[in-house]
C-alpha positions in Angstrom: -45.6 30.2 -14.4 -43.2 33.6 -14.0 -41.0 32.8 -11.1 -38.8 35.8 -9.9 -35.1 34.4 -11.5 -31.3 35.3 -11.5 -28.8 34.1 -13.8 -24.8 34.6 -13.1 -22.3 33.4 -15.9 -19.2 32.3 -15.9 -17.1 31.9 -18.8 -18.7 28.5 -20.3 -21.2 28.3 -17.4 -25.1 29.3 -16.3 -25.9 29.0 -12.8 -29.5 30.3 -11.9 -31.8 30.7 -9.1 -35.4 31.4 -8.4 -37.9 31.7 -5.5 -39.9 28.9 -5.2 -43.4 29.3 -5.6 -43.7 26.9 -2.5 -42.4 29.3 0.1 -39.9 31.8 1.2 -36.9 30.4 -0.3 -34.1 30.1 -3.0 -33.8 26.9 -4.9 -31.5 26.4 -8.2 -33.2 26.1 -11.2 -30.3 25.3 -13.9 -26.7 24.7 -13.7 -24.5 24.0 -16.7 -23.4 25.4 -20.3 -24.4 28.7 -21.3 -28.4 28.5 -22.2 -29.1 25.4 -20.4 -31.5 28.0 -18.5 -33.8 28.4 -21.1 -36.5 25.7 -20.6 -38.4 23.8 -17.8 -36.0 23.2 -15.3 -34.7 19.5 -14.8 -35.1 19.6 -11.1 -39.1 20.7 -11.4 -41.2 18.3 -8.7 -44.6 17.8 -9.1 -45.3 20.4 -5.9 -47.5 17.6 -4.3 -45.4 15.8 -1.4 -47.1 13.1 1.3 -45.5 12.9 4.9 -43.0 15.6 3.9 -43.3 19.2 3.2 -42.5 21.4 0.0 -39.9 22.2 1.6 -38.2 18.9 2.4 -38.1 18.0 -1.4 -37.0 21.1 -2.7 -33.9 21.5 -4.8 -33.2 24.8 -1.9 -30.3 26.4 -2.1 -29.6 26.9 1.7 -33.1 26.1 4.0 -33.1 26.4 7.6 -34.4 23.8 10.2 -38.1 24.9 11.2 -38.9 25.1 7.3 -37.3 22.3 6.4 -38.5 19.8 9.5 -37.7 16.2 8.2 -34.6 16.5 5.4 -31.2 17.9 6.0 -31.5 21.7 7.2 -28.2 24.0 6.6 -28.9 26.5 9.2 -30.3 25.0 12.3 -30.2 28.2 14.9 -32.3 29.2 17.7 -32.5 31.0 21.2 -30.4 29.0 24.3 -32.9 27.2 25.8 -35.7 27.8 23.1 -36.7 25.7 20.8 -34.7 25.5 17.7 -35.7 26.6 14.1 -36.1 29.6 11.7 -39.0 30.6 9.8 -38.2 33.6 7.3 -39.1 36.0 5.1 -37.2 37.0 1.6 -36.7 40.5 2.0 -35.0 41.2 -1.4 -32.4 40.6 -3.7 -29.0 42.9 -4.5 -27.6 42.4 -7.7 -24.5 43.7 -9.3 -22.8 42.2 -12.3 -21.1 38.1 -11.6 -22.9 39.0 -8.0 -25.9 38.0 -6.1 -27.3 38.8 -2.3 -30.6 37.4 -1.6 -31.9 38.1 2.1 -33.9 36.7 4.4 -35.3 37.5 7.9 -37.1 35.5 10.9 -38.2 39.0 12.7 -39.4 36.6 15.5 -35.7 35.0 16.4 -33.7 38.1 15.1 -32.1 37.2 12.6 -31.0 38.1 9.1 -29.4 35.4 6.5 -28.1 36.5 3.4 -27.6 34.2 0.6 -24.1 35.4 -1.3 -22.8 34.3 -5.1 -20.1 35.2 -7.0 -18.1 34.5 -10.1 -14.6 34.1 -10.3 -13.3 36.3 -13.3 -12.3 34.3 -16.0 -13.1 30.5 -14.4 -16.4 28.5 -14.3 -16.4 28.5 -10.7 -19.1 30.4 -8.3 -18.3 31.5 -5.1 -21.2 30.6 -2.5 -21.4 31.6 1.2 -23.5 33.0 3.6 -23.4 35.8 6.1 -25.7 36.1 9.3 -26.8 39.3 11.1 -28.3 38.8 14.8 -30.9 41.8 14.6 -32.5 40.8 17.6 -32.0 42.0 21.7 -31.0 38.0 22.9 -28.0 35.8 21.9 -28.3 33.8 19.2 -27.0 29.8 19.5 -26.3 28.5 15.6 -25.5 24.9 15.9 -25.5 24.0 12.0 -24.2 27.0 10.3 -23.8 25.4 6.4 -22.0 27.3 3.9 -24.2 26.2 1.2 -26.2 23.8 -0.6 -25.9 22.7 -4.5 -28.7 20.2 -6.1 -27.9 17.8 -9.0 -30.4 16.1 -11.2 -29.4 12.6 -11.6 -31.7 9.7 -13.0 -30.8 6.3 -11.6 -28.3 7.5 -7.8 -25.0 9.8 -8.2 -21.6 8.5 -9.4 -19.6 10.3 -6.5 -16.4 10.9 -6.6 -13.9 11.8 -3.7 -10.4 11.6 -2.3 -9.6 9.5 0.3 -7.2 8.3 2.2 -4.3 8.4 5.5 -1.1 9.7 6.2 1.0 8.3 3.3 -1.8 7.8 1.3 -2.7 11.0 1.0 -5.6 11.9 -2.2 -6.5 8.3 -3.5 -9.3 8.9 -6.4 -12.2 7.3 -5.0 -15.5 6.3 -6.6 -18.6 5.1 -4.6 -22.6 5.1 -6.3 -25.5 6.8 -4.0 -28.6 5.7 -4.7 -30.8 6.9 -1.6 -29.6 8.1 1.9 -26.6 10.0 2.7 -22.3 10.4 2.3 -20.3 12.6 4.6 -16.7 13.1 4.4 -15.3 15.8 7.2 -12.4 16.4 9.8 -12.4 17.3 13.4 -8.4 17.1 13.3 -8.4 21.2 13.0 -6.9 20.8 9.5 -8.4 19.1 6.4 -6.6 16.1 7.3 -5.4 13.0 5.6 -8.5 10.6 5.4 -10.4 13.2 2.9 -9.8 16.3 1.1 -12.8 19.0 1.1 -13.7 18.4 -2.4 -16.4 16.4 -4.0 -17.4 15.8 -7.7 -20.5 14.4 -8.3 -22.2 12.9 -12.0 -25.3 10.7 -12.6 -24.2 7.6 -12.0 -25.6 6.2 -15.6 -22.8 8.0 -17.1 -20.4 6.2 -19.1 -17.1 6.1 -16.6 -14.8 7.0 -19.8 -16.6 9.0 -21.8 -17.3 12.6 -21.3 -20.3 13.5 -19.5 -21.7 16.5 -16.9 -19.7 16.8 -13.5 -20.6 19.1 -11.0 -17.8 19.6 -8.3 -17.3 21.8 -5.0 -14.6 22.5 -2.5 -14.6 24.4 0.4 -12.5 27.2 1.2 -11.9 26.4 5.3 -8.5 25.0 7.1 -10.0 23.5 10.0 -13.3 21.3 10.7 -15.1 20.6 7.7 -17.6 18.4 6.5 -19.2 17.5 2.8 -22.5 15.8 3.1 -24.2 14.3 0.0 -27.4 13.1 0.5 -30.2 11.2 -2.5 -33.6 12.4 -2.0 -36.7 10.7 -2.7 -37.8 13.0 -5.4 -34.4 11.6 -7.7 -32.1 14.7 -6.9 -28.4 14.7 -5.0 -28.4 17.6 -2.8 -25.1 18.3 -1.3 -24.1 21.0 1.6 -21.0 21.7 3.2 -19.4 24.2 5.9 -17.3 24.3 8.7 -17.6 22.3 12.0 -17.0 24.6 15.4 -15.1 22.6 17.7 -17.3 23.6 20.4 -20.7 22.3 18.8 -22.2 25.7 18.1 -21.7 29.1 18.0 -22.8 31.9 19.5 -24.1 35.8 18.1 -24.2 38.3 20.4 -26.9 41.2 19.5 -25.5 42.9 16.9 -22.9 40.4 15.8 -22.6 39.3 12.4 -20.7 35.8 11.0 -19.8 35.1 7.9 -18.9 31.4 6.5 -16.6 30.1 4.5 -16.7 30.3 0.9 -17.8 27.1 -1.0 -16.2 26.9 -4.7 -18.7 25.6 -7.2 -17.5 24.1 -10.5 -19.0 22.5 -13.6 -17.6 20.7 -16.5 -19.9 19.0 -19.4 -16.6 16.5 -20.3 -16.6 14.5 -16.9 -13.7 14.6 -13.7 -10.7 15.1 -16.5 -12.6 18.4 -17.7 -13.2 19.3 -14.3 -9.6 19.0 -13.1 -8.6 21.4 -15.5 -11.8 23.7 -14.4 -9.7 23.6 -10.7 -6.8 24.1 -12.4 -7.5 27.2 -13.7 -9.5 28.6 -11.2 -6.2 27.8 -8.7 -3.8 29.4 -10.8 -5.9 32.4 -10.6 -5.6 32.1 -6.7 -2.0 32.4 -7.9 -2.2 35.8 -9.5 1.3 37.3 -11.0 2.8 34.9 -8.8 2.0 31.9 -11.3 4.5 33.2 -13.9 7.3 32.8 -11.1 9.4 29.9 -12.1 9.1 27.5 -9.8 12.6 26.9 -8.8 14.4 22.8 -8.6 14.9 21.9 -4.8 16.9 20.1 -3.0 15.7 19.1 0.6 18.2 17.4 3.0 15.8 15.8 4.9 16.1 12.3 3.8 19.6 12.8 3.3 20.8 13.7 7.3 17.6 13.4 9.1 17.9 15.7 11.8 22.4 15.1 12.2 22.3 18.9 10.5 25.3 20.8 10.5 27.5 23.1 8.4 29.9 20.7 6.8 27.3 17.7 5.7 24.7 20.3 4.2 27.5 22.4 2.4 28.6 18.8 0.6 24.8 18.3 -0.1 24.5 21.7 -1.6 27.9 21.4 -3.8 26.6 18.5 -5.4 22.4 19.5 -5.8 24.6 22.3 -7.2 26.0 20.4 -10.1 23.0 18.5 -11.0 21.3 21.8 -11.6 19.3 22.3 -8.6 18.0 26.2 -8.1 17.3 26.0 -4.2 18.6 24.2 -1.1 16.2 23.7 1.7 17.2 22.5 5.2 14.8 20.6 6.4 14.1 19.7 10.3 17.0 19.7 12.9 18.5 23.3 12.4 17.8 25.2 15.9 19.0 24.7 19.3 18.0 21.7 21.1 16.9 19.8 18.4 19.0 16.4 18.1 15.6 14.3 17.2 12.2 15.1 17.2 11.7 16.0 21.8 12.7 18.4 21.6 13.5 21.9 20.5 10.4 23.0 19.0 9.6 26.8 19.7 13.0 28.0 20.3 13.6 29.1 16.5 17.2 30.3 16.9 19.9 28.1 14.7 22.1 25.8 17.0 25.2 27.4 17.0 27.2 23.9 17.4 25.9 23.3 14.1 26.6 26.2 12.3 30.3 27.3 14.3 31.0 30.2 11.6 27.3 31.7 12.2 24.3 30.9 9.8 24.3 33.8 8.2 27.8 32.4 6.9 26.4 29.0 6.3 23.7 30.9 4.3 25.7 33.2 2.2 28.1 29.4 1.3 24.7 28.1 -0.2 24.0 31.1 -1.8 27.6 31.9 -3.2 27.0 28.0 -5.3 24.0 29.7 -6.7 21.3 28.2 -4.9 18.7 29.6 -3.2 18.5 29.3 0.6 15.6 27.9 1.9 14.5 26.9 5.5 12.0 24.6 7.6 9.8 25.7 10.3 6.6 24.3 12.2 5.4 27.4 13.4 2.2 26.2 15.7 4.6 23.5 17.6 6.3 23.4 20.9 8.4 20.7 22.6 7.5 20.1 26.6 11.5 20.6 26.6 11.8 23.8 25.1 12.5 27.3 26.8 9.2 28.9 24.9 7.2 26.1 26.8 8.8 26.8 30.1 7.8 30.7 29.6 4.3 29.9 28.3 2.6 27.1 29.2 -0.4 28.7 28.7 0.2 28.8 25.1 -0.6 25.5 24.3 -3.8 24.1 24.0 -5.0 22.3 27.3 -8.1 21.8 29.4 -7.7 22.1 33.3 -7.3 19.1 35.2 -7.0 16.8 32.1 -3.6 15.3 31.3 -1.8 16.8 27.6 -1.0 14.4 25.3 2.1 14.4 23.1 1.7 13.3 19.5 5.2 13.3 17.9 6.4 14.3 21.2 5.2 17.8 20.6 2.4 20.2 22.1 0.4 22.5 19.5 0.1 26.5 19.9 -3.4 28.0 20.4 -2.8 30.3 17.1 -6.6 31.6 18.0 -4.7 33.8 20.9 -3.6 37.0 19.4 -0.4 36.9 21.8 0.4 33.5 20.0 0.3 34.8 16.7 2.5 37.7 17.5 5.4 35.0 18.6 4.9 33.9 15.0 5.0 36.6 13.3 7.9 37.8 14.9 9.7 35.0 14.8 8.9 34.6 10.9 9.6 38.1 10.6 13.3 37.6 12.5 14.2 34.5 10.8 13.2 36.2 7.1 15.4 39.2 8.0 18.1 38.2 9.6 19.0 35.6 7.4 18.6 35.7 3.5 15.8 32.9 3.0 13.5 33.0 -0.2 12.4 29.8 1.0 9.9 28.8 4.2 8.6 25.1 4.2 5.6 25.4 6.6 4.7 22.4 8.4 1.7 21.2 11.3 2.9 17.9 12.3 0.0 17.2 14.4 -3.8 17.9 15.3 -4.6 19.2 18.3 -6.2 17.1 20.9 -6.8 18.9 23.9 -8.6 21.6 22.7 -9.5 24.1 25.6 -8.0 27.7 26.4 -8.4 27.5 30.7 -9.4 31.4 31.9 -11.1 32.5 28.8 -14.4 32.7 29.8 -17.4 29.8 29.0 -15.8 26.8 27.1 -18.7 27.1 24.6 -18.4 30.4 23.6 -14.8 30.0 22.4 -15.4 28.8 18.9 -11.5 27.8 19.2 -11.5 26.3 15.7 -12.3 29.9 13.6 -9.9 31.7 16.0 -7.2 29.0 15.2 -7.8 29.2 11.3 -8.0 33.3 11.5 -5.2 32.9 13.2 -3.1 31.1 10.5 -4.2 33.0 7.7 -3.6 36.4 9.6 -0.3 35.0 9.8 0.5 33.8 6.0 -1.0 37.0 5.2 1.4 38.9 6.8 3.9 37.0 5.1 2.8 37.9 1.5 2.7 41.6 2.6 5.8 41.8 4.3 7.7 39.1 2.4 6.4 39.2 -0.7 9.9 37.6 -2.8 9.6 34.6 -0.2 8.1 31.4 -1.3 5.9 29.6 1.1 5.5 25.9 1.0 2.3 24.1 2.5 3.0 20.8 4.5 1.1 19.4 7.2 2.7 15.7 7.5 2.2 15.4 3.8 -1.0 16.8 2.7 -3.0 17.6 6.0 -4.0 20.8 5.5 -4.7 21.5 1.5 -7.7 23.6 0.7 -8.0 26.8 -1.1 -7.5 29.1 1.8 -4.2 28.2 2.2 -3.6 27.6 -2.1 -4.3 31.7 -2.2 -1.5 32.3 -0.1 0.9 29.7 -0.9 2.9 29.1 -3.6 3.5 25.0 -3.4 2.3 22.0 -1.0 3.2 19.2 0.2 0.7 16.1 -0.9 2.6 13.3 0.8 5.3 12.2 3.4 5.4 9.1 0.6 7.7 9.6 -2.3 7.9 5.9 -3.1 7.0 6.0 -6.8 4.8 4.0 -7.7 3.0 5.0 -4.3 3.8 8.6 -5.4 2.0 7.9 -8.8 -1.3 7.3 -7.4 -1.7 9.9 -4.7 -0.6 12.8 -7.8 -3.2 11.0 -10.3 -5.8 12.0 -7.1 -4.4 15.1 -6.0 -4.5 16.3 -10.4 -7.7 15.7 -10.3 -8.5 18.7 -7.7 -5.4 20.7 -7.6 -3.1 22.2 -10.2 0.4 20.9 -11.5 1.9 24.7 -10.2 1.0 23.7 -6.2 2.5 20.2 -6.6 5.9 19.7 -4.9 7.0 16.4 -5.5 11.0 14.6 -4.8 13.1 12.3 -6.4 14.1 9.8 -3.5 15.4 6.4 -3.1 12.7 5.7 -0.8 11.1 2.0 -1.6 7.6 1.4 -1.7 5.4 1.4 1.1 1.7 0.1 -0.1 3.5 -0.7 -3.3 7.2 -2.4 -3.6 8.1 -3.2 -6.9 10.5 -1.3 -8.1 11.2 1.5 -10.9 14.0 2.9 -12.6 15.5 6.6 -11.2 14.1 7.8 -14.8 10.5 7.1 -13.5 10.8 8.5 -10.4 12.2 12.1 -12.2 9.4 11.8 -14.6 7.1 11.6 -11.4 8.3 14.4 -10.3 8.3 16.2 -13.1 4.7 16.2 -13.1 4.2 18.8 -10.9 7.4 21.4 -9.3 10.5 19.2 -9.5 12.4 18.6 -6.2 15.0 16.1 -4.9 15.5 14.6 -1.7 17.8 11.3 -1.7 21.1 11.2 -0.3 23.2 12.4 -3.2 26.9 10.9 -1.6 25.4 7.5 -2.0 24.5 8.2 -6.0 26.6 7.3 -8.5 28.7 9.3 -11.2 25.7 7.9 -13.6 22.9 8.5 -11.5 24.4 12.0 -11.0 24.8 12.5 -14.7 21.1 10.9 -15.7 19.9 13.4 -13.1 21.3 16.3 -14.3 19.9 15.2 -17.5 16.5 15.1 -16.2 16.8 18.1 -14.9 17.7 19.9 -17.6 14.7 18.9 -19.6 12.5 20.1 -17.0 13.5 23.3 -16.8 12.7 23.4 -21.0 8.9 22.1 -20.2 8.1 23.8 -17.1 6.3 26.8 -17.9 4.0 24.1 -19.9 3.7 21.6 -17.0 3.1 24.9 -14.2 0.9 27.2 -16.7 -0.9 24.5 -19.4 -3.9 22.8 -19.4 -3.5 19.6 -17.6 -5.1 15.8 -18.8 -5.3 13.2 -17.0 -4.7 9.9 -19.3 -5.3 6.5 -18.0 -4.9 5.7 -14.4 -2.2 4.0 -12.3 -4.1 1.0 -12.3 -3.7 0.8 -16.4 -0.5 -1.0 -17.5 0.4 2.5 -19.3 -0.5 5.9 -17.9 0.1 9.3 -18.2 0.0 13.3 -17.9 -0.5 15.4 -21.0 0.4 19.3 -20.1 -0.8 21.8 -23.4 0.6 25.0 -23.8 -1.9 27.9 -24.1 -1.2 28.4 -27.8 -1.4 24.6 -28.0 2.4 25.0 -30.1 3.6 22.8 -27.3 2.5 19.2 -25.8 4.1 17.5 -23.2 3.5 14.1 -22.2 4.7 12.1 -19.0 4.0 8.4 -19.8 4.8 5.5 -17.2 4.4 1.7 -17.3 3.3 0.5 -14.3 2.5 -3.2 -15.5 5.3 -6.0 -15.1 9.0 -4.9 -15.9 9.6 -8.7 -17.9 11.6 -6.9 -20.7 9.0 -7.5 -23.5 6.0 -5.2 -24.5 2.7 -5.0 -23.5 1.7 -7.1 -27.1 4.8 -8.4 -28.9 5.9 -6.4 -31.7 3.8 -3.5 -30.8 4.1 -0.6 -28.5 1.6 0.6 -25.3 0.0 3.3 -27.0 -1.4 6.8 -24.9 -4.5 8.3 -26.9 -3.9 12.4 -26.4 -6.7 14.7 -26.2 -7.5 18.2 -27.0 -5.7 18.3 -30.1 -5.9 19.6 -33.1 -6.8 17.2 -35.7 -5.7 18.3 -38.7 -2.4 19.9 -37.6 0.9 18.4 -37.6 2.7 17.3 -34.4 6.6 16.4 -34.4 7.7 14.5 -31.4 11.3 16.2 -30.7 13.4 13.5 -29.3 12.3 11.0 -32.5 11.6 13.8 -34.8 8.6 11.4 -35.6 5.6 13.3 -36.8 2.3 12.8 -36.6 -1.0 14.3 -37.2 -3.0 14.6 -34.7 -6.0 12.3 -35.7 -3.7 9.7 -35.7 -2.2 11.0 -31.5 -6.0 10.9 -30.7 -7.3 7.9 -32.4 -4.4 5.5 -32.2 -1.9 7.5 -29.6 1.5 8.4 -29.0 3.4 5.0 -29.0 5.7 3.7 -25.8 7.8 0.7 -26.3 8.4 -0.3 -22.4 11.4 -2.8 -20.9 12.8 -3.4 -17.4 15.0 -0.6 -17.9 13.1 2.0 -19.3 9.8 2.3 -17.5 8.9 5.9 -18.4 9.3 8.2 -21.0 8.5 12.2 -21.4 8.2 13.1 -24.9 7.7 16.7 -26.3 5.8 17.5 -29.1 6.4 21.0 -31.2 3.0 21.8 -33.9 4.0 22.5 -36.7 
């Protein structure tokens, strides 16, 4: 049968849809390597359904409610007060090269839906959304308003995989098996939040867990409410949607309006989560751009060091010392502005205490930058203290619904960003701090969801779709930052990793992935956050903090190795370190600065786990000349090996097998059948609990 069909390729990848010869709709015929479209297509149905309609078991890729009665709709719209559903037409298809447009229309609701793809230049990720036109003379009332809709063939339920999780314990790699029903993971914090990350890989569950086999992944691009649904059909197919949330339950289209969603990333990989990771990876770093090959600079944060007891002296010693070691930039973290002398106050008024800093900060900045460090600063831009003078002037500014008492969280109020007189206060503040003083450096935190989320006065509560304004908001705002502050790097925090997703990845240059830096702790919540995100976007300190989910403890060599898996920083309170912990960290630090272009621009592995006595990181340079390799025990530190007389062994991947491979610090070589069949060897002791070795081909 001759089905009307488009194809897009990525580099490696065919993704192609069809009209069903059911009805008016788009369903995805293949997905995987280059020519896996030629064929019958693996997610063919019989066409014969009982009790549910074509429609219901089709593998569509996005079907409104009133065609799709009984499963999951993505678009569930209709007239206030009417009944809900849409019945369209297709209406055509625009094509241009690595794009796709395919329209539909229900002339009876008014309404237009257009069905949008795109590649990503040089990446095996497509770009799905979908756009909305209300043609019609009435308002339009969109309750479910998806972005889009993937289908994956699977034979006995779907190996997902997510990452979960709280504050703390931010991106823990998480495995459950569907076999029928449904999986949701979402937020309604206004931010991605802790407890899941908007990103979902999904296999057939019969795969073999460590050997390479077809994973299908998508994350969606959205800073606010979100939600992943996965759900197992009855026909043997995963179908998974995803899209924002609106705070208010639905939105509204005025006639003539027009809405677009946010785009949903869509990735393949035939060699399982490890070859997917490195599918993010380098789809993220080209979110990067030119600003990839930017060395990513060592940092030293005071934080843990003074808490917020900031002044001029205490961070000048700090910076002296970070200086020595070899740090490249000193950040001062929380407790720099008037009024701040713990965490009630203070917030809003960004003007540096001047009982701190008695010479002026622009002195205190220029003493930093005259050690030859960069000067960087904190800020929580969307935060106000009840106490503060920018609270007193605007109370209107915060989130709040009449009548209703505000709650504190952190003893702090959140900004409406979604109010364009709110965003200019930001902007000009940003704009005054970056100007006046000479920062290359802005750490961006959000401390906080909001709770209270009403704007009193603004008209109908429901029409105020707070949640889009609040994100257009933010990115108007780090958008104005690239533009007009292009040389400043911007770091993503929101209490740890509460607000990653690749709208805020394209326009910063680092995040934030926990509040936890205990190492072992740390360990995990990197071997998650790899998995998704790439090594350039990982900031990640050396502290003395212990372990909070796990105590036992490691050597100051395992913690810089865990750090050096991603952009090197440090944060423990240097006066209390030792003339040797001083001079092993300057060591450290040293070697990273040799192997960071390859940790920050390579292709990134993923060996082992942290629940395997030995794990690891293996970063590739392009050219493959270069292979790094972070290695950590993280079984019992009793002094002997894992099996007396021999050494834990890490089985590398990727390489060549027939080339030559000297290991620098050894000047062992080896071929590299032998690094992928028997592995590079680690002899591990109480005192040496991680290693990273470098290997040169030769």
């Amino acid at each position: 049968m001759s089905y009307q069909r488009w194809t897009l390729r990525t580099e490696n990848t065919s993704y192609t849809v069809r009209l069903s010869p059911d009805g008016p709709w788009a369903e995805l015929d293949a997905w995987g390597p280059h020519g896996v479209e030629i064929g019958p297509s693996a997610l063919e149905g019989s066409h014969r359904t009982h009790f549910i309609t074509p429609a219901d078991a089709a593998p569509a890729e996005y079907l409104p409610h009133g065609l799709r009665p009984f499963a999951d709709a993505d678009l569930i719209a209709g007239r206030p007060g009417s009944e809900r559903g849409v019945w369209w037409t297709f209406d055509g298809a625009e094509t241009e090269p690595g794009t796709l447009r395919l329209g539909f229309t229900d002339e009876v609701l008014g309404l237009r839906t257009v069905l949008c793809y795109a590649t990503v230049p040089g990446t095996d990720v497509i770009h799905r959304w979908t756009e909305f036109f209300s043609t019609g003379d009435e308002e339009l009332r969109l309750e479910r308003l998806d972005s889009a809709a993937v289908t994956v063939p699977v034979t006995t339920g779907a190996r997902l995989t997510c990452l979960t999780g709280q504050w703390s314990r931010e991106f823990q790699y998480t495995r459950t098996d569907l076999v029928r029903g449904t999986f949701s993971i979402g937020s309604t914090q206004g931010a991605p939040g802790h407890a899941y990350a908007p990103w979902l890989a999904v296999q057939d569950a019969a795969a073999p867990l460590d050997a390479p086999a077809p994973a299908y992944g998508v994350a969606l691009e959205w800073p606010g409410n979100w939600h992943i649904t996965a759900q197992a059909e009855p026909g043997g197919v995963v179908r998974v949607r995803s899209g924002r949330v609106p705070h208010e339950g639905a939105v509204y289209l005025a006639p003539g309006d027009t809405l677009t969603t946010p785009r949903l990333a869509c990735a393949f990989s035939p060699d399982g989560p490890d070859g997917l990771s490195r599918v993010w990876h380098r789809y993220e770093r080209h979110l990067a751009g030119p600003r990839l090959h930017r060395p990513r600079k060592v940092l030293y944060n005071s934080w843990e060091a003074t808490g917020f007891d900031v002044d001029a002296a205490g961070q000048l010693d700090l910076a002296k010392t970070a200086a020595d070691l070899g740090a490249e930039l000193f950040v001062v973290d929380d407790g720099w502005f008037t009024g701040r002398a713990d965490d009630t106050g203070g917030l809003g008024d960004w003007h540096p205490d001047p009982a701190a800093f008695p010479q002026g900060f622009e002195t205190f900045v220029a003493d930093v930058r005259a050690l030859g460090l960069d000067f960087g600063l904190w800020v929580e831009p969307e935060a106000v203290s009840p106490t503060s003078r920018l609270y007193a002037e605007h109370p209107e500014w915060v989130y709040r619904i009449e009548g209703r008492p505000g709650r504190l969280v952190r003893n702090q109020l959140i900004l409406d960003l979604g109010r364009t007189d709110v965003q200019d206060f930001v902007l000009t503040t940003l704009d005054r701090l970056l100007t006046d003083y000479d920062i290359g450096y802005l750490k961006w935190d959000m401390n906080r969801p909001p709770t209270e989320r009403g704007r009193p006065g603004a008209g109908p509560a429901d029409r105020l779709d707070l949640d889009a304004q609040h994100v257009h908001g933010y990115l108007r705002v780090l958008d104005h930052l690239r533009s007009a502050h292009p040389d400043v790097t911007v770091e993503g925090c929101a209490g740890g990793g509460g607000r990653i997703d690749h709208a805020t990845l394209a326009r910063t240059d680092v995040v934030w992935p926990s509040d936890n830096t205990a190492p072992l702790d740390r360990l995990t919540i990197q071997h998650g956050f790899l998995h998704a995100h790439a090594p350039h976007l990982m900031s990640s300190w050396v502290t003395d903090a212990p372990g909070v989910f796990d105590p036992r403890p490691r050597s100051l060599a395992f913690r810089f190795v865990t750090a050096m898996c991603g952009v090197l920083g440090i944060g423990a309170d240097l006066r209390a370190w030792t003339a040797d912990q001083r001079a092993e960290a300057a060591r450290w630090i040293t070697r990273y600065k040799q192997v960071r272009d390859v940790v920050h621009q390579g292709e990134a592995r993923l060996l082992g786990s942290p629940d395997d006595a030995t794990c690891g990181v293996q970063y590739d340079s392009a050219d493959g000349s270069r292979i790094v390799v972070a290695a950590f025990s993280t079984g019992p530190l009793d002094g002997a090996p894992l099996v007396p007389g021999r050494p834990a062994r890490l089985r590398l991947r990727g390489l060549d097998p027939g080339a030559a491979y000297r290991e620098t610090s050894s000047s062992t070589t080896y071929s590299g059948s032998h690094l992928l069949h028997y592995g590079l060897p680690f002899t591990w002791s109480a005192d040496h609990d991680a290693e990273l070795a470098v290997l040169t081909r030769r």
